[in-house]
Gaussian input, Z-matrix of N, CA and C with variables (Angstrom, degrees):
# hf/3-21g

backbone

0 1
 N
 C     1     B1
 C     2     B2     1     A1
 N     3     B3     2     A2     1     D1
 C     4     B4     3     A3     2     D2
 C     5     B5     4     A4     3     D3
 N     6     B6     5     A5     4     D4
 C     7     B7     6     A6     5     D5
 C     8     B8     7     A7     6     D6
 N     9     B9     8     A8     7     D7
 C    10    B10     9     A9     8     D8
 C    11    B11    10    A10     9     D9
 N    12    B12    11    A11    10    D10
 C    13    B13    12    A12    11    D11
 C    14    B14    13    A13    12    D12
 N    15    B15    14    A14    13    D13
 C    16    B16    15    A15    14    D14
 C    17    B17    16    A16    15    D15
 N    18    B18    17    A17    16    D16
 C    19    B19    18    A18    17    D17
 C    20    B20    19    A19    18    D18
 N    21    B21    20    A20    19    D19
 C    22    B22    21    A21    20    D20
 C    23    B23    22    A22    21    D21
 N    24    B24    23    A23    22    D22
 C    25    B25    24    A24    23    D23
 C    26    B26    25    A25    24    D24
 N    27    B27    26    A26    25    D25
 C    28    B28    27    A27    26    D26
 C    29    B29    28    A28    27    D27
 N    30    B30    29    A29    28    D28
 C    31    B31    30    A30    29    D29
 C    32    B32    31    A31    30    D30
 N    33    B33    32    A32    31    D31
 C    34    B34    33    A33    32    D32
 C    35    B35    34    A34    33    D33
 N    36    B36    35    A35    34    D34
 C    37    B37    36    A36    35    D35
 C    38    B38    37    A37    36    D36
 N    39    B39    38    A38    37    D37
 C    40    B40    39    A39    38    D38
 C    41    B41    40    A40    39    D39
 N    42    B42    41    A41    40    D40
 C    43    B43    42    A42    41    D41
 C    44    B44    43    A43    42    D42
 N    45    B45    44    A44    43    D43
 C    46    B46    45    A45    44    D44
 C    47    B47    46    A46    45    D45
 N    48    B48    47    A47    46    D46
 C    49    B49    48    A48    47    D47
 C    50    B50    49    A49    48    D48
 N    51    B51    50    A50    49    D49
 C    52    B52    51    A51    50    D50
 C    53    B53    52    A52    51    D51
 N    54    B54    53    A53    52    D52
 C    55    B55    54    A54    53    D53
 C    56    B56    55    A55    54    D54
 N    57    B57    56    A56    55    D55
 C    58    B58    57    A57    56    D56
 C    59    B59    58    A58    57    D57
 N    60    B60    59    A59    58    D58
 C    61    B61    60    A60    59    D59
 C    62    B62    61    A61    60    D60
 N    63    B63    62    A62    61    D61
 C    64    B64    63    A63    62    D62
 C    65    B65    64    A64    63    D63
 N    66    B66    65    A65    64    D64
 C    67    B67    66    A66    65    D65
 C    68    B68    67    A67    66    D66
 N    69    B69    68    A68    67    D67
 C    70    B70    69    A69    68    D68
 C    71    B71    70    A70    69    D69
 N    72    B72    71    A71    70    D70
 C    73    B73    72    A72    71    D71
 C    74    B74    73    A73    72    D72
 N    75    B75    74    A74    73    D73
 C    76    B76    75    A75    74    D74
 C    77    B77    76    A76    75    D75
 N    78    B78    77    A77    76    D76
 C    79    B79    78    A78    77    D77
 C    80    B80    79    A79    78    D78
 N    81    B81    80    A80    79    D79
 C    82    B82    81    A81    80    D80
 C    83    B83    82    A82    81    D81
 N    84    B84    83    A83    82    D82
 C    85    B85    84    A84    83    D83
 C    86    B86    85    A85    84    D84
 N    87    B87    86    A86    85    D85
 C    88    B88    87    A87    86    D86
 C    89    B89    88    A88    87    D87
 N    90    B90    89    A89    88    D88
 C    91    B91    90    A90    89    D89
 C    92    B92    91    A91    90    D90
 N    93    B93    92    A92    91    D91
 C    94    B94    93    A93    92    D92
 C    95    B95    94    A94    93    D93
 N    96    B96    95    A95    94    D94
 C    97    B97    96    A96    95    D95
 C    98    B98    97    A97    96    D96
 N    99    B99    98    A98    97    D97
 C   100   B100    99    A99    98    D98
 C   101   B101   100   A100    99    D99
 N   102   B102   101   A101   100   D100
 C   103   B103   102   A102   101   D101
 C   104   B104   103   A103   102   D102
 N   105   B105   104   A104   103   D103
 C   106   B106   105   A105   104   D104
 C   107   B107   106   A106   105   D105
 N   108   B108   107   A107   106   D106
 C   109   B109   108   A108   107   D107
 C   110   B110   109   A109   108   D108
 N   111   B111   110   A110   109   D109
 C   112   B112   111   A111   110   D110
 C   113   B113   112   A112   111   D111
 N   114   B114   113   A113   112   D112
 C   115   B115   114   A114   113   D113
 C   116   B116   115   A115   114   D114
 N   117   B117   116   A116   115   D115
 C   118   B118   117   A117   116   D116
 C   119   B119   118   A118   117   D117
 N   120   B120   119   A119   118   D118
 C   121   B121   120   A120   119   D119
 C   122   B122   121   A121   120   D120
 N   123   B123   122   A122   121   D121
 C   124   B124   123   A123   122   D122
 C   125   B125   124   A124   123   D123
 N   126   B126   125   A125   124   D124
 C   127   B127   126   A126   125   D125
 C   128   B128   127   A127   126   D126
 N   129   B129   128   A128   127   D127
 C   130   B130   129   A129   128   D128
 C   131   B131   130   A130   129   D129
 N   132   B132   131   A131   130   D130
 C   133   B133   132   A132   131   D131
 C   134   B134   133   A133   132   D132
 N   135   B135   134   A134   133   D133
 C   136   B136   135   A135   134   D134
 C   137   B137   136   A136   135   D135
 N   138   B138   137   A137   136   D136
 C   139   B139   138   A138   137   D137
 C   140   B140   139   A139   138   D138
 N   141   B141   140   A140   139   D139
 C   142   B142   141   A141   140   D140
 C   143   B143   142   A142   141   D141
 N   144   B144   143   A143   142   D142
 C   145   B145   144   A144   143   D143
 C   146   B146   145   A145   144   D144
 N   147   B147   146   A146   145   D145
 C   148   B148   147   A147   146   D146
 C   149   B149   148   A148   147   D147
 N   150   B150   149   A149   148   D148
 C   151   B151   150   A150   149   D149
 C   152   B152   151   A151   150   D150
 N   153   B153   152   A152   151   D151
 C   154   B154   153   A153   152   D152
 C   155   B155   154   A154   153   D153
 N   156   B156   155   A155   154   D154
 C   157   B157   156   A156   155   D155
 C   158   B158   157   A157   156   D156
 N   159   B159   158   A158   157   D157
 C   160   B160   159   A159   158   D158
 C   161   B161   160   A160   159   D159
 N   162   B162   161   A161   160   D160
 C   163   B163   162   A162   161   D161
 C   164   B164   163   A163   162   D162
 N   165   B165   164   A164   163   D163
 C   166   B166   165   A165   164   D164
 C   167   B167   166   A166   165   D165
 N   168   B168   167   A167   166   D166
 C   169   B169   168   A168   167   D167
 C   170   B170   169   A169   168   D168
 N   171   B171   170   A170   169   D169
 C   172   B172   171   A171   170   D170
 C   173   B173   172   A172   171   D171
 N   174   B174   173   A173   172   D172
 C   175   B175   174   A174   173   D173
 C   176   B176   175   A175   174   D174
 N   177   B177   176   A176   175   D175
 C   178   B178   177   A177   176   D176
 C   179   B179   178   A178   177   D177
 N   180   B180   179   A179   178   D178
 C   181   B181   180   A180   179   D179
 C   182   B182   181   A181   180   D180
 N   183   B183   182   A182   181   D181
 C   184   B184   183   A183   182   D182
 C   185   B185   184   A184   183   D183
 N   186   B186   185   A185   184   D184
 C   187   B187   186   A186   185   D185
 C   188   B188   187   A187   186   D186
 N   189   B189   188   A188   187   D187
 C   190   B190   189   A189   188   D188
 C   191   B191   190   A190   189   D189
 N   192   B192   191   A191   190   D190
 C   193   B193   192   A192   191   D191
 C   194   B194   193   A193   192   D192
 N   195   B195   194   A194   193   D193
 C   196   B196   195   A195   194   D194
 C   197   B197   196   A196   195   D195
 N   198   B198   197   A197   196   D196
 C   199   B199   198   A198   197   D197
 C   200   B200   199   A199   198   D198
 N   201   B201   200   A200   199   D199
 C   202   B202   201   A201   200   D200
 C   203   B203   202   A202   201   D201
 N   204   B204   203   A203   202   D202
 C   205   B205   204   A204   203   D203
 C   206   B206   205   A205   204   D204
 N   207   B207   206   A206   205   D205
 C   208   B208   207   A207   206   D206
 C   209   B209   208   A208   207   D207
 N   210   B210   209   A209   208   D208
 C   211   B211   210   A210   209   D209
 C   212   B212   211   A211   210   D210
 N   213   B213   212   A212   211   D211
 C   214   B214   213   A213   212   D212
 C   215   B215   214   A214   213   D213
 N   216   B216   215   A215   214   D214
 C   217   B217   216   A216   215   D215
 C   218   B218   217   A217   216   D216
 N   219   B219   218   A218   217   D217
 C   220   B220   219   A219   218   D218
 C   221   B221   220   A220   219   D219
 N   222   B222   221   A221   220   D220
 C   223   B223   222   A222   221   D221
 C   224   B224   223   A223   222   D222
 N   225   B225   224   A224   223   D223
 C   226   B226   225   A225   224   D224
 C   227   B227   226   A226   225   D225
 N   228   B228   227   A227   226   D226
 C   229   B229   228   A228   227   D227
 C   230   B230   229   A229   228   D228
 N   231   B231   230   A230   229   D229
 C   232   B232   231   A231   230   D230
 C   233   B233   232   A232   231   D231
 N   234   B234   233   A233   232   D232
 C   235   B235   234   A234   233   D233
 C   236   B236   235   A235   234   D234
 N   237   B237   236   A236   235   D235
 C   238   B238   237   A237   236   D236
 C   239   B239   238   A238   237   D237
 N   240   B240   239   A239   238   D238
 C   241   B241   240   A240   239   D239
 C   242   B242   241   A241   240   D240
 N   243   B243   242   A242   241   D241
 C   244   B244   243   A243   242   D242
 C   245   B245   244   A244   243   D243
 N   246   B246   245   A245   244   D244
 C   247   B247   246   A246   245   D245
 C   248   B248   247   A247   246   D246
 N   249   B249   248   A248   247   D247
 C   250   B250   249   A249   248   D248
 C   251   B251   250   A250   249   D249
 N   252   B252   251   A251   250   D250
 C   253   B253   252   A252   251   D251
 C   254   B254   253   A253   252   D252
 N   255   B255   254   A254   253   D253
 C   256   B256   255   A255   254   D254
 C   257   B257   256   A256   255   D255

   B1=1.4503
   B2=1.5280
   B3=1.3830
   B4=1.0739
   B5=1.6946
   B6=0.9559
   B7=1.4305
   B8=1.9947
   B9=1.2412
   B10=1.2679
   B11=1.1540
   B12=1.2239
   B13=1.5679
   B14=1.5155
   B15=1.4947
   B16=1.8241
   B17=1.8552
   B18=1.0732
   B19=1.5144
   B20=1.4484
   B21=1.4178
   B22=1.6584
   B23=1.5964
   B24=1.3024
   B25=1.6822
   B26=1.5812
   B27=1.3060
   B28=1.9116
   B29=1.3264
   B30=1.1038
   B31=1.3774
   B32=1.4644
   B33=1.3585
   B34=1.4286
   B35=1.4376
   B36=1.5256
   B37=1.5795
   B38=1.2878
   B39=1.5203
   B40=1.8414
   B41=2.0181
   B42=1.4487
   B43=1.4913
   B44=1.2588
   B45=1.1929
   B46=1.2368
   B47=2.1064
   B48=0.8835
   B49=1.4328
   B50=1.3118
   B51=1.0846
   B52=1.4851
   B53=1.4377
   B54=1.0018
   B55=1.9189
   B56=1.6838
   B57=1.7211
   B58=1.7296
   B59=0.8773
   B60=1.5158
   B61=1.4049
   B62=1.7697
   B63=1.4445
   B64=1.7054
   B65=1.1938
   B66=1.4782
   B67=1.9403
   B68=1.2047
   B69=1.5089
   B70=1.1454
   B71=1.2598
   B72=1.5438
   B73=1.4918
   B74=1.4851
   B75=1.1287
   B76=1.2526
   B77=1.5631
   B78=1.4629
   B79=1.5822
   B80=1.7079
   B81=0.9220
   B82=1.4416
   B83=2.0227
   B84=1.2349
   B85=1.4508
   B86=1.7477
   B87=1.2963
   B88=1.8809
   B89=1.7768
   B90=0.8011
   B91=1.8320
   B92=1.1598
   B93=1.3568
   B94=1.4784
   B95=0.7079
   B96=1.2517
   B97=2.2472
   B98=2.0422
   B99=1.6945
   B100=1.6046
   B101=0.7513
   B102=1.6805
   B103=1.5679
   B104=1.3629
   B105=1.5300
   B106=1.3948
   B107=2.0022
   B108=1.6521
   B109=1.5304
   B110=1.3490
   B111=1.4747
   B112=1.4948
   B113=1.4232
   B114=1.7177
   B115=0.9453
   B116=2.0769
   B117=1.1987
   B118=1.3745
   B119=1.3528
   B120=1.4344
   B121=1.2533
   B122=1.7272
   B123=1.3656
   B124=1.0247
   B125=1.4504
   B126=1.1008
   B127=1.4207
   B128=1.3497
   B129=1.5777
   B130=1.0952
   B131=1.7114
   B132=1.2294
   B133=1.6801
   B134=1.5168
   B135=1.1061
   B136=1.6970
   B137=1.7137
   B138=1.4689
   B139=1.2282
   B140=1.7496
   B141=1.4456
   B142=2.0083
   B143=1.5669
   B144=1.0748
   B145=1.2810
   B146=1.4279
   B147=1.7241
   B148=1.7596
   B149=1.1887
   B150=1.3144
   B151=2.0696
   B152=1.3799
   B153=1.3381
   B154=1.4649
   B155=1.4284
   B156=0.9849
   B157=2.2505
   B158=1.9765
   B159=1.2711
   B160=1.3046
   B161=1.5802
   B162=0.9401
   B163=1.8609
   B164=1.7126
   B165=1.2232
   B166=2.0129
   B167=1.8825
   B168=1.2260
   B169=1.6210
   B170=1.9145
   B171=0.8507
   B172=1.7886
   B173=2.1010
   B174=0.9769
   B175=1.5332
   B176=1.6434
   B177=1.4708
   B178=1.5164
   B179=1.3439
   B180=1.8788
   B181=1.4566
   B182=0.8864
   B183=1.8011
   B184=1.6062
   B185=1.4014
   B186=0.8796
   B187=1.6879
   B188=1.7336
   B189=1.8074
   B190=1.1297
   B191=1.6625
   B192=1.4465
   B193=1.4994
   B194=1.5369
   B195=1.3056
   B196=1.4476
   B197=1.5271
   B198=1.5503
   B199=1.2197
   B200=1.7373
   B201=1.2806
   B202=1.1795
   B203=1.3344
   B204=1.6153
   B205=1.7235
   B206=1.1879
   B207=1.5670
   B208=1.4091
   B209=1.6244
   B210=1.4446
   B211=1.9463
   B212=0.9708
   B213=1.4318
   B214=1.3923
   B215=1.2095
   B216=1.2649
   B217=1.7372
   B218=1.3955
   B219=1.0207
   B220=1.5086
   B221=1.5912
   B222=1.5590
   B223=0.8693
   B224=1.7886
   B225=1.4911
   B226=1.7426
   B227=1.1791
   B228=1.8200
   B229=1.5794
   B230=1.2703
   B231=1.1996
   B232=1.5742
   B233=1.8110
   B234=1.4499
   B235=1.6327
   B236=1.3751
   B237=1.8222
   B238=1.7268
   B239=1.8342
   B240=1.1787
   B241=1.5590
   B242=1.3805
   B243=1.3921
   B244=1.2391
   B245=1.4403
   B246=1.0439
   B247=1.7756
   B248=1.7839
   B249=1.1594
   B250=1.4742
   B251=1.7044
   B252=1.0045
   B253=1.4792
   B254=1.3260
   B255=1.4246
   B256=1.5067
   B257=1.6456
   A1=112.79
   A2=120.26
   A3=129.55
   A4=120.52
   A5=103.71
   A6=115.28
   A7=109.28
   A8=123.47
   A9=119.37
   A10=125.57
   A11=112.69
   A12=102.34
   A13=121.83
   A14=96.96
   A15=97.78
   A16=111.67
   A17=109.38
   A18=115.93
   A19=101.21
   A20=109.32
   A21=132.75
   A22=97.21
   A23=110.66
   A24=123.47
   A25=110.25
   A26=104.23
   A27=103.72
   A28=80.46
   A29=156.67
   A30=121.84
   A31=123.49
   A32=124.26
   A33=141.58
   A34=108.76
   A35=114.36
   A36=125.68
   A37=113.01
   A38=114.52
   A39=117.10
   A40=84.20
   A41=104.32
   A42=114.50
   A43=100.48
   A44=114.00
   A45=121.58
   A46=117.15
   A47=112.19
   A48=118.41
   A49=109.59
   A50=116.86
   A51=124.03
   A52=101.56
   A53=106.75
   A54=113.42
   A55=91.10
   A56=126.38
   A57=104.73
   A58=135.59
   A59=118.13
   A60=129.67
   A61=115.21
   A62=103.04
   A63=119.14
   A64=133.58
   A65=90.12
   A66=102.12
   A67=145.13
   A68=103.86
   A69=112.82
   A70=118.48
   A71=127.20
   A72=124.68
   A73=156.53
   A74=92.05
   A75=119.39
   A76=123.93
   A77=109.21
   A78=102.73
   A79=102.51
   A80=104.92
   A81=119.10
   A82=104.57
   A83=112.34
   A84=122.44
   A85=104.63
   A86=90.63
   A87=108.70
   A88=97.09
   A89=121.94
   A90=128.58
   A91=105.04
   A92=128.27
   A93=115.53
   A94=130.88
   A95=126.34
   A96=142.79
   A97=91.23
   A98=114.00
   A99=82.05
   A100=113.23
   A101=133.00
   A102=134.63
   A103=107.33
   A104=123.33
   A105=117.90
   A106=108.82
   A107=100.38
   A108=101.35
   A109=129.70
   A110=111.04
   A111=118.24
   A112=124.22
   A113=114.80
   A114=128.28
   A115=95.04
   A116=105.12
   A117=111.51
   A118=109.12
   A119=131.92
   A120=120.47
   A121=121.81
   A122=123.61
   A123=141.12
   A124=101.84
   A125=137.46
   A126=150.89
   A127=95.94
   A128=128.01
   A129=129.00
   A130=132.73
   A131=94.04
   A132=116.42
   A133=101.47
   A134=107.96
   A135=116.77
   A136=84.01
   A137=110.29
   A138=122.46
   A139=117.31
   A140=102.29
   A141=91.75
   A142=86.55
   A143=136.35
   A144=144.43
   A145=134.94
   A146=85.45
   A147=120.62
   A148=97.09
   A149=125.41
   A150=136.91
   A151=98.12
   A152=126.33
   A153=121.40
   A154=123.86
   A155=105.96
   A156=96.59
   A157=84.62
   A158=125.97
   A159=105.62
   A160=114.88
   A161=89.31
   A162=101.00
   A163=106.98
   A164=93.20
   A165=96.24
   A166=94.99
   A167=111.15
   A168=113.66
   A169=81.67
   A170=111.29
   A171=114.56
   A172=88.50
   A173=124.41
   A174=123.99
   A175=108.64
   A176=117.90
   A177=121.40
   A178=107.48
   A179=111.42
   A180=102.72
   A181=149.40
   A182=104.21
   A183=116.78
   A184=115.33
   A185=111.93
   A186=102.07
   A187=107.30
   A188=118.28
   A189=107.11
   A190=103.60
   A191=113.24
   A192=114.81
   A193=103.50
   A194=125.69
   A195=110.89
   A196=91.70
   A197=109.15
   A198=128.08
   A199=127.13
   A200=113.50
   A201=115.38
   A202=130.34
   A203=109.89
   A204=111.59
   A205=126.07
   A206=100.63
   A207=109.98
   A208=124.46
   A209=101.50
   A210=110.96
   A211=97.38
   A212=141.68
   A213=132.62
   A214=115.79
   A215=112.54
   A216=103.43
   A217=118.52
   A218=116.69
   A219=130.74
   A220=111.45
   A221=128.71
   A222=99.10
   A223=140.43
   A224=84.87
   A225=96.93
   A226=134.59
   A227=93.78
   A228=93.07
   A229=131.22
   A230=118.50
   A231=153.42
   A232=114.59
   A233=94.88
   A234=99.04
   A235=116.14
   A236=105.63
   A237=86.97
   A238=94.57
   A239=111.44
   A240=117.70
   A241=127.86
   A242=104.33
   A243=117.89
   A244=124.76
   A245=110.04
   A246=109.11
   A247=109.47
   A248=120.41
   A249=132.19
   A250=97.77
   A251=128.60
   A252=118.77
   A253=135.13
   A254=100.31
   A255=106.04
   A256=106.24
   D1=-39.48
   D2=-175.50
   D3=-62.23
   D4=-39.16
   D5=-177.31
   D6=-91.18
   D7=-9.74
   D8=140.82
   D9=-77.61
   D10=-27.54
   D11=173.86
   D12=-75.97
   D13=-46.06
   D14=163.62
   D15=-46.73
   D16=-40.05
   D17=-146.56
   D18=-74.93
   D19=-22.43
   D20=-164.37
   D21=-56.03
   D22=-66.30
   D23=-164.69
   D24=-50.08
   D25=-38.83
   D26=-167.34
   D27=-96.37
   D28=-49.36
   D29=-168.78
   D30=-66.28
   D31=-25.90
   D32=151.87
   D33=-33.61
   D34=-68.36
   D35=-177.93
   D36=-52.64
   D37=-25.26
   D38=-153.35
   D39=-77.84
   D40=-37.48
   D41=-163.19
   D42=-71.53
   D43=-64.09
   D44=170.87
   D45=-32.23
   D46=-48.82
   D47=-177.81
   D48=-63.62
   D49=-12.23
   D50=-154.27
   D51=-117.24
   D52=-28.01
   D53=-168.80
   D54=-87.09
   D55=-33.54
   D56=159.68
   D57=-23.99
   D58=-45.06
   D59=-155.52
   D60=-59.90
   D61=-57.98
   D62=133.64
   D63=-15.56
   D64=-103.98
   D65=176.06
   D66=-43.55
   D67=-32.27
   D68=-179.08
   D69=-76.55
   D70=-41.51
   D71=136.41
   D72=-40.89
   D73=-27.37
   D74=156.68
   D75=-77.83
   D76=-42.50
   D77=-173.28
   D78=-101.71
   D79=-37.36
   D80=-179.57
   D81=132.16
   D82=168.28
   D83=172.18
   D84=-51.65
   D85=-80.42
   D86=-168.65
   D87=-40.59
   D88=-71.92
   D89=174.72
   D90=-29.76
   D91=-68.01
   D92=166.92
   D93=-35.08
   D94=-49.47
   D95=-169.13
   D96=-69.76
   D97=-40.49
   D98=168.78
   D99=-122.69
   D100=43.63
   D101=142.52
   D102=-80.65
   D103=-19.72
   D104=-169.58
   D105=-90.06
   D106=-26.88
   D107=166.56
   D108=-74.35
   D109=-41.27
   D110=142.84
   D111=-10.38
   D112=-65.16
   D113=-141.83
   D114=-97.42
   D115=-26.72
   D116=171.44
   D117=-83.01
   D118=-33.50
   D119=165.55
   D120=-49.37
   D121=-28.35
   D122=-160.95
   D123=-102.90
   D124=-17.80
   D125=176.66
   D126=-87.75
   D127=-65.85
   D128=175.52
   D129=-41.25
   D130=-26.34
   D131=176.61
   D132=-75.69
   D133=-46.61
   D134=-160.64
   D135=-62.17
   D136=-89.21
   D137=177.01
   D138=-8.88
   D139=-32.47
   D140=-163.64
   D141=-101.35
   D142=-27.56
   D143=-178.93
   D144=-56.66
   D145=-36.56
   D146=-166.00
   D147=-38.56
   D148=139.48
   D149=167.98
   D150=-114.04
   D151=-6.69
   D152=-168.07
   D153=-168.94
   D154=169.67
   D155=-152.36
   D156=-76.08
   D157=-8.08
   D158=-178.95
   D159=-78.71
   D160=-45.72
   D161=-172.68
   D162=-89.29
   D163=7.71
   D164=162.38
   D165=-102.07
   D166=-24.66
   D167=-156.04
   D168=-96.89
   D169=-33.46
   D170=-175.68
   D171=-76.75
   D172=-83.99
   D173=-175.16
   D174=-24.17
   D175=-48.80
   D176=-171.11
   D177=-58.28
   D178=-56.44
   D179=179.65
   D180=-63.49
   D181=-12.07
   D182=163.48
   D183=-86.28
   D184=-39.55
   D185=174.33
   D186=-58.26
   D187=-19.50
   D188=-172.04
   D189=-77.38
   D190=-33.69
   D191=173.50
   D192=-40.48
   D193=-33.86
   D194=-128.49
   D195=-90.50
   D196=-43.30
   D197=166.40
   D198=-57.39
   D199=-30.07
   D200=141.80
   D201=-42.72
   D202=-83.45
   D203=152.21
   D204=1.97
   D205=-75.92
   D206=-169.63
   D207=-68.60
   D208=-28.87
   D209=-174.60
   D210=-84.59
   D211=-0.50
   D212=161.55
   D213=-102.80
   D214=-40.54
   D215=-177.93
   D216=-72.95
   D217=-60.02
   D218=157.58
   D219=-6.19
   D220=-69.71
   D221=-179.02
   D222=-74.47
   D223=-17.75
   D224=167.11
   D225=-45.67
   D226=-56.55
   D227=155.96
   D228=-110.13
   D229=62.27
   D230=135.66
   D231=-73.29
   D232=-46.99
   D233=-173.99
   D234=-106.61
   D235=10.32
   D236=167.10
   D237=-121.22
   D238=25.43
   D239=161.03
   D240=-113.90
   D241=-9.94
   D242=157.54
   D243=-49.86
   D244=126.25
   D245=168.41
   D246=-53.22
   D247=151.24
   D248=-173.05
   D249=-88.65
   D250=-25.45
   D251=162.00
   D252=-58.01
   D253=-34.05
   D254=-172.84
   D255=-84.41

């Protein structure tokens, strides 16, 4: 049990990283950064809620999307809000 539940979060993120490639063009950067908190808020619910190793193993992988989302988008638009000097 233990090792699905660990295993839950990075496989979430792996998806998550991957679904940027898309969205983030599509929706824009900033939209992403709070479609991806959104989406961890809602993971987070699952997770405190969980009655059973499914819907603790279902809560992990969305929060892992979310975290995906976010460790990718995040830095992108970090570097096109950046000033060009720095």
């Amino acid at each position: 049990y233990q090792g699905g539940i660990v295993g839950a979060m990075p496989a979430g993120s792996f998806v998550g990283s991957l679904a940027v490639y898309k969205l983030a063009d599509s929706i824009g950067r900033k939209k992403t950064i709070i479609l991806s908190g959104w989406i961890w808020v809602i993971g987070a619910i699952l997770q405190c809620a969980a009655v059973n190793h499914g819907m603790l193993v279902a809560g992990r992988v969305i929060t892992g999307l979310s975290v995906g989302l976010a460790s990718t988008t995040v830095p992108l638009y970090q570097s096109e809000i950046t000033a060009p000097a720095i």
